[in-house]
N, CA, C and O of each residue as an XYZ file, in Angstrom:
864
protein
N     -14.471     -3.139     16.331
C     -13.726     -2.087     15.655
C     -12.508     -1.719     16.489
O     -12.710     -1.629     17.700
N     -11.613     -1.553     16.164
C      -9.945     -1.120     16.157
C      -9.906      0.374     15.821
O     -10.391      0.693     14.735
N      -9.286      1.541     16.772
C      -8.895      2.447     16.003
C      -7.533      2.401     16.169
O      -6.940      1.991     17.167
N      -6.949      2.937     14.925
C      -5.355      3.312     14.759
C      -5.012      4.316     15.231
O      -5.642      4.873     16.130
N      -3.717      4.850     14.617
C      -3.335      6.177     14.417
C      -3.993      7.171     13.567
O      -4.482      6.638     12.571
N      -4.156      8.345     13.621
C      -4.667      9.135     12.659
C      -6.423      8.384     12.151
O      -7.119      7.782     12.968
N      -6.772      8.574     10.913
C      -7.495      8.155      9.762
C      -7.982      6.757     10.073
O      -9.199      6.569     10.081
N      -6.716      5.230     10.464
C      -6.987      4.312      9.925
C      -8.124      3.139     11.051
O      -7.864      3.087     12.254
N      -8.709      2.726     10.765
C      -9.859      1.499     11.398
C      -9.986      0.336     10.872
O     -10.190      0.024      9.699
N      -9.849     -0.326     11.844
C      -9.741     -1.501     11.265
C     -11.503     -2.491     11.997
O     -12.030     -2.510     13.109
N     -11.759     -2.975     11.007
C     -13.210     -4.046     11.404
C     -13.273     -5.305     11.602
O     -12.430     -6.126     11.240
N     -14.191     -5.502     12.139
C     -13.540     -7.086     12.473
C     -15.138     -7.743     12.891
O     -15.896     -7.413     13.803
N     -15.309     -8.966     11.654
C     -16.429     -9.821     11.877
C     -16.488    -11.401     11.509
O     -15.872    -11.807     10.523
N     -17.137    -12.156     12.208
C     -16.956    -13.846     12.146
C     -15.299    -13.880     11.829
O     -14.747    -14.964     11.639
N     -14.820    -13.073     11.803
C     -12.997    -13.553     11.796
C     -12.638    -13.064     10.358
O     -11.538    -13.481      9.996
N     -13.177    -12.418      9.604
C     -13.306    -11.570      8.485
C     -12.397     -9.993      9.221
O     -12.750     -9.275     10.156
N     -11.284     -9.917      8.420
C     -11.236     -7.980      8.452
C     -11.417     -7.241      7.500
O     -11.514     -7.589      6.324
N     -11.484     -6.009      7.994
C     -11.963     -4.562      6.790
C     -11.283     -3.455      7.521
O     -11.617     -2.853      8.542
N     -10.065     -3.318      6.608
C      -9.151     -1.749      6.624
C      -9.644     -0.880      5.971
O      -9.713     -0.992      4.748
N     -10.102      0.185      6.614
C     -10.355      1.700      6.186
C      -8.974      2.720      6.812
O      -8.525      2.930      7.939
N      -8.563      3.257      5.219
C      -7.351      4.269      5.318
C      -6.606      4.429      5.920
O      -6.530      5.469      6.575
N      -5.616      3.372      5.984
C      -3.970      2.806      6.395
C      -3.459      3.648      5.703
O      -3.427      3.385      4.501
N      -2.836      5.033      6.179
C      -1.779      5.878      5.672
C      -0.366      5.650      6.259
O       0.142      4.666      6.796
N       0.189      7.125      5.926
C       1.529      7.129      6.094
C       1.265      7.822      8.163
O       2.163      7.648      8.987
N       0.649      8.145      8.331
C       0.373      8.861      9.861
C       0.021      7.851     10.708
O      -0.135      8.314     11.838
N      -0.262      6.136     10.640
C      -0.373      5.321     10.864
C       0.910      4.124     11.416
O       1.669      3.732     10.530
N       1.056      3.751     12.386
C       1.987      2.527     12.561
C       1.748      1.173     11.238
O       0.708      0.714     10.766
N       2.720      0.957     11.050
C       3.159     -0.420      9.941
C       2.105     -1.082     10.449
O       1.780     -1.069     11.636
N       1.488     -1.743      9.459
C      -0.027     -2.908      9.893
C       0.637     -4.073     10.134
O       1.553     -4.551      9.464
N       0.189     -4.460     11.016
C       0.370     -6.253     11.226
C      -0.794     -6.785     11.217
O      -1.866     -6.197     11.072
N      -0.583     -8.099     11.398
C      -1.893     -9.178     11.701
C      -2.827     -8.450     10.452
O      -3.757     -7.701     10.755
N      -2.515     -8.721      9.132
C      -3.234     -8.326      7.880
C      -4.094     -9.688      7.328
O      -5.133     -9.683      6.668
N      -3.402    -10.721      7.762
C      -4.046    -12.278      7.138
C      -5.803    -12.239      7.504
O      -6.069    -12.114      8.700
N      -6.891    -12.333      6.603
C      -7.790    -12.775      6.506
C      -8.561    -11.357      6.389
O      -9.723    -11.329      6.795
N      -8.099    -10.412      5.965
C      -8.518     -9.046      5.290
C      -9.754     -9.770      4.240
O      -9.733    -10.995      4.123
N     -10.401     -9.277      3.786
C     -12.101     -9.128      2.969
C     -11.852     -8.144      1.850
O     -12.054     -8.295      0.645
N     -11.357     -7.080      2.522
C     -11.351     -5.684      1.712
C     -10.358     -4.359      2.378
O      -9.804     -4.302      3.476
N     -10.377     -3.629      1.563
C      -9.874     -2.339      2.341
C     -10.681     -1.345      1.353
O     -10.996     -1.643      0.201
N     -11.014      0.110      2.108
C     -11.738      0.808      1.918
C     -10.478      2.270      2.000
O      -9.842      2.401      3.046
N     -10.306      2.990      1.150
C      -9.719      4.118      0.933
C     -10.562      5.202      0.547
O     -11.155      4.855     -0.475
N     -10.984      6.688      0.990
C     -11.709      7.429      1.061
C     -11.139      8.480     -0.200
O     -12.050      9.048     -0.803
N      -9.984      8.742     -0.579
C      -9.056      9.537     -1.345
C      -7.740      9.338     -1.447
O      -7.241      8.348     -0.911
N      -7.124     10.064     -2.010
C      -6.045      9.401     -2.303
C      -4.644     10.012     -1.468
O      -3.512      9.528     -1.501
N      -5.220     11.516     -0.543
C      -4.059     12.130      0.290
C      -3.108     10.424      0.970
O      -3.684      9.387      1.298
N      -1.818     10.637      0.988
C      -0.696      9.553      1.866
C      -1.510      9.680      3.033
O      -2.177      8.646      3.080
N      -1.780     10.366      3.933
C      -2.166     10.464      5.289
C      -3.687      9.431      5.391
O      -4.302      9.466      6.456
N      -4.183      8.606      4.322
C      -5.187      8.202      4.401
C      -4.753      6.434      3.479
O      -5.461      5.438      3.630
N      -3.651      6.459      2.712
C      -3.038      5.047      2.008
C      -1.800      5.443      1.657
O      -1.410      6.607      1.568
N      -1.250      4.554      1.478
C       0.774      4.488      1.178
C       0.495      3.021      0.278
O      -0.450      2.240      0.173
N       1.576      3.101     -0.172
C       1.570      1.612     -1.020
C       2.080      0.088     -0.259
O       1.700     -1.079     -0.355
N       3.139      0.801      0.529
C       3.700     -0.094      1.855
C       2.734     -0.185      2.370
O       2.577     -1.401      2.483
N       1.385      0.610      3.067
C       0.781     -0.088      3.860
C      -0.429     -1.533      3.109
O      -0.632     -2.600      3.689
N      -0.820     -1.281      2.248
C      -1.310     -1.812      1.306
C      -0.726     -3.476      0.765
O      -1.373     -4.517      0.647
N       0.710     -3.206      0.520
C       1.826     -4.295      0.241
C       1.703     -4.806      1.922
O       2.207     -5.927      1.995
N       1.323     -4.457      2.942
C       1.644     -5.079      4.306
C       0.269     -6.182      4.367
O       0.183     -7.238      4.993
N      -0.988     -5.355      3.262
C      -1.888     -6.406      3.726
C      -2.224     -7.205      2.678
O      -2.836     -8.252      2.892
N      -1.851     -6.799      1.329
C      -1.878     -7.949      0.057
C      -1.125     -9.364      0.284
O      -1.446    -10.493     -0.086
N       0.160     -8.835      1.136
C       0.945    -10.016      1.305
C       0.485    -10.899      2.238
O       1.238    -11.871      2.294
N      -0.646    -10.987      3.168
C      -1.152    -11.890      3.768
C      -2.390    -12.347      3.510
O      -2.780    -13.417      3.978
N      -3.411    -11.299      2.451
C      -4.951    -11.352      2.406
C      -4.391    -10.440      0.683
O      -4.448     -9.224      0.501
N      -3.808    -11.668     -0.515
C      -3.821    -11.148     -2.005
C      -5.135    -10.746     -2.357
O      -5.428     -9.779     -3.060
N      -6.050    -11.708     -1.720
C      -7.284    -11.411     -2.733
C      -8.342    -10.426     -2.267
O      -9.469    -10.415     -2.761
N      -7.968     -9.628     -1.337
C      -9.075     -8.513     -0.583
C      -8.833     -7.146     -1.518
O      -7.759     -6.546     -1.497
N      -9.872     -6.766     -2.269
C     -10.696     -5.860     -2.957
C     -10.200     -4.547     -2.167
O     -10.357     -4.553     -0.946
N      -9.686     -3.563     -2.700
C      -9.331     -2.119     -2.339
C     -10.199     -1.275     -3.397
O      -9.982     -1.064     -4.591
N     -11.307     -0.841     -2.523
C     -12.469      0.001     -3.087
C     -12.158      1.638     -2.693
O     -12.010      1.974     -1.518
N     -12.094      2.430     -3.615
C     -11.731      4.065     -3.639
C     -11.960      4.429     -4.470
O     -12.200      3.637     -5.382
N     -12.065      6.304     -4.792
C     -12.348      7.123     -6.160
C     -11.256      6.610     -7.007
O     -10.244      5.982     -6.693
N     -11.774      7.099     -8.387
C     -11.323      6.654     -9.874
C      -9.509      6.994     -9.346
O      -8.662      6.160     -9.665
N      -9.124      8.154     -8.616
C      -7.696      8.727     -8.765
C      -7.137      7.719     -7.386
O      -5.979      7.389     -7.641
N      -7.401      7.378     -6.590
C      -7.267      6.289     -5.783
C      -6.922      4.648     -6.875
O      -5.986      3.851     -6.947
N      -7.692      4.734     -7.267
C      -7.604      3.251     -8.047
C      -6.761      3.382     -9.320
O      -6.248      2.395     -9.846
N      -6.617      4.759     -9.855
C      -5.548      4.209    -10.479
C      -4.115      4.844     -9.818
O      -3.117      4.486    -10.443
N      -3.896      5.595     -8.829
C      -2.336      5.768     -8.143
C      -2.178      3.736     -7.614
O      -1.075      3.234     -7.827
N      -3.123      2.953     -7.086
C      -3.025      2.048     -6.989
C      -2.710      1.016     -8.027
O      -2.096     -0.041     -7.883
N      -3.180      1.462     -8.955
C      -2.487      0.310    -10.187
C      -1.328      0.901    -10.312
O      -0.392      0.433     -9.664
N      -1.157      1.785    -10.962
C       0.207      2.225    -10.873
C       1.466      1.551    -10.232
O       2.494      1.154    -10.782
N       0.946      1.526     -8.372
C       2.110      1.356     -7.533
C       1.950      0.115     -7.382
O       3.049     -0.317     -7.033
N       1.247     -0.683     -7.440
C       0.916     -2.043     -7.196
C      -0.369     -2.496     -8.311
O      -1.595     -2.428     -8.225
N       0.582     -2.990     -9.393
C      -0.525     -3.696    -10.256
C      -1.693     -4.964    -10.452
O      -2.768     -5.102    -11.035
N      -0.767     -5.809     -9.572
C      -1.634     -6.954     -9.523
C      -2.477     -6.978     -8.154
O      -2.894     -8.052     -7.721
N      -2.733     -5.691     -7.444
C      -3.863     -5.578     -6.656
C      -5.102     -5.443     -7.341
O      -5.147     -4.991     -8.485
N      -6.463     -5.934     -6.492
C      -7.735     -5.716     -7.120
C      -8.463     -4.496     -6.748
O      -9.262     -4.399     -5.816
N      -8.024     -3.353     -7.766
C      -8.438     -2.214     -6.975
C      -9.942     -1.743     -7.705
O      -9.961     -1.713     -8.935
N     -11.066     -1.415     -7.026
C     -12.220     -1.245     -7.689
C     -12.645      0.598     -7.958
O     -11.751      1.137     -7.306
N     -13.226      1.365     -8.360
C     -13.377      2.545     -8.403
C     -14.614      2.588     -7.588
O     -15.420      1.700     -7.865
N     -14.977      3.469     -6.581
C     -16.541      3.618     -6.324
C     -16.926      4.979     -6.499
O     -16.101      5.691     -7.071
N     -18.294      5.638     -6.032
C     -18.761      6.761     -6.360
C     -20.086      6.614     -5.405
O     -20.708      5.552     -5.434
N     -20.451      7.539     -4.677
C     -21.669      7.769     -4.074
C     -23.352      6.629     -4.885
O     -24.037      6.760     -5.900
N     -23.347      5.976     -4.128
C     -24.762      5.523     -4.663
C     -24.193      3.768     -4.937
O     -25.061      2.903     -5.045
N     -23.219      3.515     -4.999
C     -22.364      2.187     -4.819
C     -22.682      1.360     -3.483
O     -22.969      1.775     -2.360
N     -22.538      0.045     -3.976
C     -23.009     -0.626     -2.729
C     -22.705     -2.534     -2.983
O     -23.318     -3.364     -3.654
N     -21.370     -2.652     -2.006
C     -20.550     -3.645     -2.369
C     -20.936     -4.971     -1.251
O     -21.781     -4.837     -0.366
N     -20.487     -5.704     -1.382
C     -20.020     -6.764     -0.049
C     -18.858     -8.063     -0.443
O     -18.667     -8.806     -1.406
N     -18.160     -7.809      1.075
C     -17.081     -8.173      1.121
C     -16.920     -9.257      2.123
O     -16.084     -8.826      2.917
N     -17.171    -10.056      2.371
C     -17.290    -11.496      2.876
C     -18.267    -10.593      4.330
O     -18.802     -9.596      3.846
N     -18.513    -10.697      5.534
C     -19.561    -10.132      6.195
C     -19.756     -8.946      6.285
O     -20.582     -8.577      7.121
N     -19.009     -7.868      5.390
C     -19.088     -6.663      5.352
C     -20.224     -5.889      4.276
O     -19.969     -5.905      3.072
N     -21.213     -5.359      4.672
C     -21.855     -4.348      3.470
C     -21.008     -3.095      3.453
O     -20.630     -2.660      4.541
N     -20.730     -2.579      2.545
C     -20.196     -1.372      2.314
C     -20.830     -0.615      1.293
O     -20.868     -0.989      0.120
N     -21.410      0.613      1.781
C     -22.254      1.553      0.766
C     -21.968      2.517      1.155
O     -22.098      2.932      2.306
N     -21.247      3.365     -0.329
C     -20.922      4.445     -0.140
C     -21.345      5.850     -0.656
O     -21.668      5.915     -1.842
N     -21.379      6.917      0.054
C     -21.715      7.940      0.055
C     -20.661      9.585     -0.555
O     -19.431      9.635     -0.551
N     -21.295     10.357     -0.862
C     -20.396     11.214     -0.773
C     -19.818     12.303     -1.910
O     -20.921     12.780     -2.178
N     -19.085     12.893     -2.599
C     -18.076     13.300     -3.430
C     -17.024     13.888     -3.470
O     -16.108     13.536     -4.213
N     -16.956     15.041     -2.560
C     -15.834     15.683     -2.785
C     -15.058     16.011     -1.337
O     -15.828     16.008     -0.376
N     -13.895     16.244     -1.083
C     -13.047     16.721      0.176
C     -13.295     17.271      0.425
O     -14.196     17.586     -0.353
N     -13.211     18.347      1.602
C     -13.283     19.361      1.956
C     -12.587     20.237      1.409
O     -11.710     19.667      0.760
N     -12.485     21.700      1.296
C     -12.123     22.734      0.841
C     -10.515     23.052      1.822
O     -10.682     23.511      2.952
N      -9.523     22.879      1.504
C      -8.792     23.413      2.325
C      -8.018     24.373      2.415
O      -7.431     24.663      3.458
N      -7.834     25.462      0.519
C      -7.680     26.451      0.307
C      -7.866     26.682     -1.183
O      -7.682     25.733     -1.945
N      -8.294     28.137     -1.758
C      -8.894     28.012     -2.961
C      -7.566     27.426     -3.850
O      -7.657     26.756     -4.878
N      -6.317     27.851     -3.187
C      -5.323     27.608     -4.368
C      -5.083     26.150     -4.581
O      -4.365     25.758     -5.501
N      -5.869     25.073     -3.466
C      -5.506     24.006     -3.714
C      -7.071     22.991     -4.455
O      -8.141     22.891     -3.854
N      -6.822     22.466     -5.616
C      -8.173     22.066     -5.907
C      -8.275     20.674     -5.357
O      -7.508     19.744     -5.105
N      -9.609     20.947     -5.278
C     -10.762     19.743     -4.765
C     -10.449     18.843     -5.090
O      -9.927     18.951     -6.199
N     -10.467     17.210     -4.480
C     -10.306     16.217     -5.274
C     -11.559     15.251     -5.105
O     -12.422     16.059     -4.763
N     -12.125     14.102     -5.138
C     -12.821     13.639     -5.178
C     -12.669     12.816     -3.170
O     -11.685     12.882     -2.433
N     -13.921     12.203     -2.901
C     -13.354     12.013     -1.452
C     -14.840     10.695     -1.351
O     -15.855     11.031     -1.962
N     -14.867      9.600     -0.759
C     -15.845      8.910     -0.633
C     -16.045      8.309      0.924
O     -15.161      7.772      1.592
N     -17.359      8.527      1.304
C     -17.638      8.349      2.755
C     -18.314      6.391      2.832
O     -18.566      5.563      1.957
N     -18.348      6.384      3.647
C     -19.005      4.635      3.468
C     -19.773      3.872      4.758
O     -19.262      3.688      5.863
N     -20.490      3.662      4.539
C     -21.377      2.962      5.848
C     -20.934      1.394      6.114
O     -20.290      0.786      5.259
N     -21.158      1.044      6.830
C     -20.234     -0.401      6.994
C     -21.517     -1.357      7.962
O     -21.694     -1.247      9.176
N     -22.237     -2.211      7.081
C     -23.075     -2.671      7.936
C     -24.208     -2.066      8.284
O     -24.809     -2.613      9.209
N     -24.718     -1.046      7.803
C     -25.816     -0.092      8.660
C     -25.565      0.856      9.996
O     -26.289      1.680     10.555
N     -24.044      0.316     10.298
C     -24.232      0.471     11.747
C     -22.956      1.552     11.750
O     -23.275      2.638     12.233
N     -22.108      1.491     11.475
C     -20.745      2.863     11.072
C     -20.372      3.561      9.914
O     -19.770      2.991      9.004
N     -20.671      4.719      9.871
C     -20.551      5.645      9.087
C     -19.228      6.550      8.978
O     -19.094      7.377      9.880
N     -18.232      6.497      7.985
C     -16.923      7.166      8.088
C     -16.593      7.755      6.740
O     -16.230      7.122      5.750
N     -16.813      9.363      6.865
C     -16.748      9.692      5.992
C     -15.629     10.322      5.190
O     -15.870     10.918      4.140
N     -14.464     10.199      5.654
C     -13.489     10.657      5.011
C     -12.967     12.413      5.255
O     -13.076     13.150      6.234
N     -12.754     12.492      4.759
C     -11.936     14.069      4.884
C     -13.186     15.278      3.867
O     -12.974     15.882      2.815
N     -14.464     15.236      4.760
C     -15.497     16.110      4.787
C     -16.480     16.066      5.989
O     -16.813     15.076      6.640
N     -16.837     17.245      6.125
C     -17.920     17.609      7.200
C     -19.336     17.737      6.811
O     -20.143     18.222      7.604
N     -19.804     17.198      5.253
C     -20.889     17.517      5.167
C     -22.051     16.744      5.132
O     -22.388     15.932      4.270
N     -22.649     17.086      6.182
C     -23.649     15.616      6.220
C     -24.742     15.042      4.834
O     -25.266     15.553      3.844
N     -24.665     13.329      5.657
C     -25.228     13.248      4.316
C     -26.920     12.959      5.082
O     -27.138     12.533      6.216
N     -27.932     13.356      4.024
C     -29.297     13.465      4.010
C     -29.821     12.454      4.616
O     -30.689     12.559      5.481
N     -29.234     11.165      4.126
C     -30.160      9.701      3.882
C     -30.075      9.210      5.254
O     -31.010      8.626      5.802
N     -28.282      9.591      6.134
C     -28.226      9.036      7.424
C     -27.916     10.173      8.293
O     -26.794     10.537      8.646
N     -29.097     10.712      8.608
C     -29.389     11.588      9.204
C     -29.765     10.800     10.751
O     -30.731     10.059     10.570
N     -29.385     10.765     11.882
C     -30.598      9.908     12.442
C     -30.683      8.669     12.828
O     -31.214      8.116     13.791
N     -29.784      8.143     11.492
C     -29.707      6.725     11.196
C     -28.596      5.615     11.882
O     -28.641      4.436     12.235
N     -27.430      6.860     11.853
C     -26.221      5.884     12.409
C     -25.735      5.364     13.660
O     -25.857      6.231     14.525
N     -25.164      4.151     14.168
C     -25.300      3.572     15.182
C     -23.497      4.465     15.748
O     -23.377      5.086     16.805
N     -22.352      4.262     14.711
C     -21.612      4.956     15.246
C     -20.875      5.720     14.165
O     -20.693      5.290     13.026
N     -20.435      6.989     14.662
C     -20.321      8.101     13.553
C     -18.717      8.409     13.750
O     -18.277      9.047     14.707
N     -17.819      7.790     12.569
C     -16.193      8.732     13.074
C     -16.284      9.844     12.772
O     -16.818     10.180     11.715
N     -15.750     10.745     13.685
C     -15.850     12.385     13.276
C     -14.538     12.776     13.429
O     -13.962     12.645     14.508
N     -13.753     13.472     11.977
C     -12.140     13.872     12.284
C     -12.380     14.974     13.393
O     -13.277     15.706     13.811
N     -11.091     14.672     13.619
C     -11.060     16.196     14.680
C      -9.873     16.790     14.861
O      -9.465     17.238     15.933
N      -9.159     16.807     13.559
C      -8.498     17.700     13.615
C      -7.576     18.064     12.154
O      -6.732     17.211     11.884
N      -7.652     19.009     11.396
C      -7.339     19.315      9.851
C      -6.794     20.263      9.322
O      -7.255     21.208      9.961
N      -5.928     20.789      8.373
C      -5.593     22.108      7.816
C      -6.912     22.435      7.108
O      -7.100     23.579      6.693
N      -8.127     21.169      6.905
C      -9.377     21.903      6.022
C     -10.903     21.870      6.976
O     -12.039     21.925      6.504
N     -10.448     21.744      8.719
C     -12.030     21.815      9.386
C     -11.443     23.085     10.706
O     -10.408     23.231     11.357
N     -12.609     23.723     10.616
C     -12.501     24.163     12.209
C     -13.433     23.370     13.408
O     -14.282     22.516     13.154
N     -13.144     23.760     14.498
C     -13.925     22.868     15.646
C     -15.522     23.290     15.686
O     -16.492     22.649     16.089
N     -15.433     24.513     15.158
C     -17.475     25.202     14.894
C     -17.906     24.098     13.971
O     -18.917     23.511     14.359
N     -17.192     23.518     12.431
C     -18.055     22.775     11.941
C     -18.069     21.641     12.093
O     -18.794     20.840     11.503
N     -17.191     21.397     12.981
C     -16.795     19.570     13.265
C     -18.343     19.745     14.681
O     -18.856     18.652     14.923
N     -18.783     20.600     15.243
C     -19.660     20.461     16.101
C     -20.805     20.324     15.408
O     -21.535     19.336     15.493
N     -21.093     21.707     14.405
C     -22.597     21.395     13.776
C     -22.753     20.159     12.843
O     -23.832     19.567     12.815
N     -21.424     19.650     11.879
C     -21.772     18.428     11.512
C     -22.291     17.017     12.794
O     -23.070     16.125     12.457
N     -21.878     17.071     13.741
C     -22.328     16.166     14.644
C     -23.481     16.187     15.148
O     -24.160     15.193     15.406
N     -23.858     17.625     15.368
C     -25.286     17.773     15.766
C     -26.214     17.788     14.516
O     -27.408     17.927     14.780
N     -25.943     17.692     13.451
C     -26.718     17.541     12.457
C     -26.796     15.907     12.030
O     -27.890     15.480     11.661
N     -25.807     15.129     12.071
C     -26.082     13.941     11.483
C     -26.680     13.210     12.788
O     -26.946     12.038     12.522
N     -26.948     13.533     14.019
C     -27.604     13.384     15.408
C     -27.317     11.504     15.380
O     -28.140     10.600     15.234
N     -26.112     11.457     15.544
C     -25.479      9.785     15.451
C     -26.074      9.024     17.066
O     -26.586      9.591     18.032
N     -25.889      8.172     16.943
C     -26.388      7.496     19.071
C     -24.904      7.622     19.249
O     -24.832      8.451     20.157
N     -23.537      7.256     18.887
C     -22.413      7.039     19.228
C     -21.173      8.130     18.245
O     -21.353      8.349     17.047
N     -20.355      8.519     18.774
C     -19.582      8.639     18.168
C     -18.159      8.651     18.787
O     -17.938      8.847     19.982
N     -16.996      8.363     17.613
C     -15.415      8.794     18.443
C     -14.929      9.987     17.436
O     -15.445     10.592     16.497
N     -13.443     10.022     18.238
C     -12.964     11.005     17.219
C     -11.903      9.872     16.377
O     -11.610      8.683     16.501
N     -11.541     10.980     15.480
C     -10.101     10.115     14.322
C      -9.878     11.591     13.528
O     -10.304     12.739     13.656
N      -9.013     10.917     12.687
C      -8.181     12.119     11.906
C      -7.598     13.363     12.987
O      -7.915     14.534     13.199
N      -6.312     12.174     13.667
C      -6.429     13.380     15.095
C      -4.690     13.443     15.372
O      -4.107     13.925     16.343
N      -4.079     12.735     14.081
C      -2.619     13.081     14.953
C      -1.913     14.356     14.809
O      -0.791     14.496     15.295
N      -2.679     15.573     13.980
C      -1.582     16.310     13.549
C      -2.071     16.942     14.859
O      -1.856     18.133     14.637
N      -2.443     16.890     15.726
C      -2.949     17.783     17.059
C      -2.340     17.072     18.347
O      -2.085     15.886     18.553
N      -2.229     17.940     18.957
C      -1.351     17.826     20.473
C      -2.073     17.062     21.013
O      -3.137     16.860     20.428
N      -1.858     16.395     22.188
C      -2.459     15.741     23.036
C      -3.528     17.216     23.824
O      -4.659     17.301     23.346
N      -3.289     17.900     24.547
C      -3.632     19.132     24.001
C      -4.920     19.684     23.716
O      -5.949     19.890     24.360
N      -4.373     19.923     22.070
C      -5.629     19.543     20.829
C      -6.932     18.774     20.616
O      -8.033     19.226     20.302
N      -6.403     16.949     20.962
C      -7.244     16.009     21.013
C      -7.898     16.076     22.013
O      -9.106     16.120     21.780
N      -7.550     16.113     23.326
C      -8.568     16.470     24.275
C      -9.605     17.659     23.999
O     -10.784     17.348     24.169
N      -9.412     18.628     23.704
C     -10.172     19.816     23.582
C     -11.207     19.313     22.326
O     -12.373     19.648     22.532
N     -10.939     18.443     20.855
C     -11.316     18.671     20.303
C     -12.499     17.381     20.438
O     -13.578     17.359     19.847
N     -11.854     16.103     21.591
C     -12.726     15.268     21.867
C     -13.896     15.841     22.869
O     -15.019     15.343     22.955
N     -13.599     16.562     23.339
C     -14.775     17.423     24.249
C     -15.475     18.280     23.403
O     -16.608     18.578     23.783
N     -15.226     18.581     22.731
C     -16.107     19.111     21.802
C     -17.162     18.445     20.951
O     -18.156     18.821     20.330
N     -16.644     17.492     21.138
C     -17.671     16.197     19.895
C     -18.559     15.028     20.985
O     -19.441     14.185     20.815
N     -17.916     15.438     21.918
C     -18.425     14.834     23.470
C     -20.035     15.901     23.155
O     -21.059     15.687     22.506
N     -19.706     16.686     23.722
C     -20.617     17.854     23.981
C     -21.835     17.493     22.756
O     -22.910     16.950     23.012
N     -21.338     17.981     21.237
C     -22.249     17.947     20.210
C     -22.562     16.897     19.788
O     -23.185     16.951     18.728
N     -22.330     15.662     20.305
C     -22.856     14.173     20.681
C     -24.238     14.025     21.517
O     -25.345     13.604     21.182
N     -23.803     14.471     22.575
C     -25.081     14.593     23.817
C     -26.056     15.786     23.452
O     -27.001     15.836     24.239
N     -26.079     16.649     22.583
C     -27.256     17.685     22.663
C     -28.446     16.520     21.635
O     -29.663     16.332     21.661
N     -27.559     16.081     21.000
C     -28.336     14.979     20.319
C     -29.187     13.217     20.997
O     -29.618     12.218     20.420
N     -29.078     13.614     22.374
C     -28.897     12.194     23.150
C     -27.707     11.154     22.810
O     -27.700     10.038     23.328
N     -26.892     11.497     22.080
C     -25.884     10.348     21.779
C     -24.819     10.476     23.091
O     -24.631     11.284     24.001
N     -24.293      9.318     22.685
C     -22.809      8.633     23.384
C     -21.523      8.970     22.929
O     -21.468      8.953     21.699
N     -20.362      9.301     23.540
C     -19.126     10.175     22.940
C     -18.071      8.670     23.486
O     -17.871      8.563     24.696
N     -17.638      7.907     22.804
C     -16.705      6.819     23.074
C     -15.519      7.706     22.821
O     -15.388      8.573     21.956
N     -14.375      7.166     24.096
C     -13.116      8.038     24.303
C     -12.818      6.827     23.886
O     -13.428      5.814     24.231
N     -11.417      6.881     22.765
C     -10.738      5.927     22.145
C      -9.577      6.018     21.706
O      -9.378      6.203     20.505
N      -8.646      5.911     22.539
C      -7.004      6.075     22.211
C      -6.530      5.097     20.951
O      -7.296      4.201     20.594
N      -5.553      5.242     20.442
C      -5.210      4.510     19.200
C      -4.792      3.048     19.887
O      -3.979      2.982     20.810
N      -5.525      1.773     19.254
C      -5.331      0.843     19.340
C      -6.482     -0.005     20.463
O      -6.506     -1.192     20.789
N      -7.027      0.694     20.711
C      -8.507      0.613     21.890
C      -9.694      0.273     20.699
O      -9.851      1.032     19.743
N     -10.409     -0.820     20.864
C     -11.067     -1.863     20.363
C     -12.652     -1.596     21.184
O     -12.753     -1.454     22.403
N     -13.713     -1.570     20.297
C     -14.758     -1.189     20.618
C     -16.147     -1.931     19.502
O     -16.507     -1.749     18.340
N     -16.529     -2.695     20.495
C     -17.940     -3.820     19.854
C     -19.120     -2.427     19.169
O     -19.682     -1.552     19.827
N     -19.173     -2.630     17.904
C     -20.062     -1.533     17.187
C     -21.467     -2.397     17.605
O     -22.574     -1.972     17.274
């Protein structure tokens, strides 16, 4: 696993890749050739752009872009002859060595005047769990996950629930992401924090600067 800027991760198996949420808060993708799939959680820019998307169709046409119904169709829209699929909690795909099963429904709350949109979390393999732009754990992988991305930093989380979600989904590993709108600063404070509510659980807190590569 690859982390980016912000949101985006990139996977990497037998020489197979899998992009999860190449936004606009992200550096231009390269090295896109031999993509499987890409995985989009919602449809905020800070999580997909159409350029980033066009960066990896044009080397890997035939890799499957799986997201909610409003994801898949802003994607037809901007790019038609992509293969964009709709998913929904209880879905469960595979993409040349990738399982992908996804979890989930809605974003987080980030003010009443702004409504909810739909938001999908996804397990990758059994072994990484990334749930998108919500804190609410899910039931089934409680316990279960080998490594857990936890944002850490949002106009819709504070650092109290970014802790109890961690100590509740009690992961063995986790990093942070969803972290550029925060200072260097910020990210430190908010990676010590997920450090901390990592270990009350016996887990592991992986420090991971953007572009730092880590065997799941």
């Amino acid at each position: 696993m690859t982390k980016f800027e912000h949101a985006a991760l990139l996977l990497e198996e037998d020489g197979k890749k899998l992009f999860l949420d190449p936004g606009n808060m992200t550096t231009a993708l390269t090295d896109t050739e031999d993509a499987v799939a890409v995985v989009i959680t919602h449809e905020h820019a800070d999580h997909w752009t159409p350029a980033q998307l066009e960066r990896i169709l044009d080397r890997s046409p035939d890799a499957p872009i799986f997201g909610t119904a409003a994801v898949v169709d802003a994607i037809r829209a901007a790019l038609p002859e992509a293969n964009a699929i709709a998913v929904r909690a209880g879905d469960e795909h595979t993409a040349g060595p990738f399982t992908l099963r996804f979890y989930g429904e809605k974003h987080a709350v980030i003010h009443r005047s702004i409504p909810i949109i739909d938001n999908v979390g996804v397990l990758v393999n059994g072994e990484l769990y990334y749930g998108g732009d919500t804190l609410v754990p899910e039931p089934a992988l409680v316990g279960e996950v080998n490594v857990l991305a936890v944002p850490a930093g949002a106009p819709w989380l504070l650092i109290g629930d970014v802790i109890d979600y961690v100590i509740s989904m009690k992961p063995r590993r986790t990093f942070a992401t969803h972290d550029m709108g925060l200072s260097q600063w910020g990210q430190n404070m908010a990676s010590d924090r997920i450090r901390s509510a990592t270990e009350i659980g016996g887990g592991e807190f992986i420090d991971l600067e953007p572009f730092d590569s880590y065997d799941v």
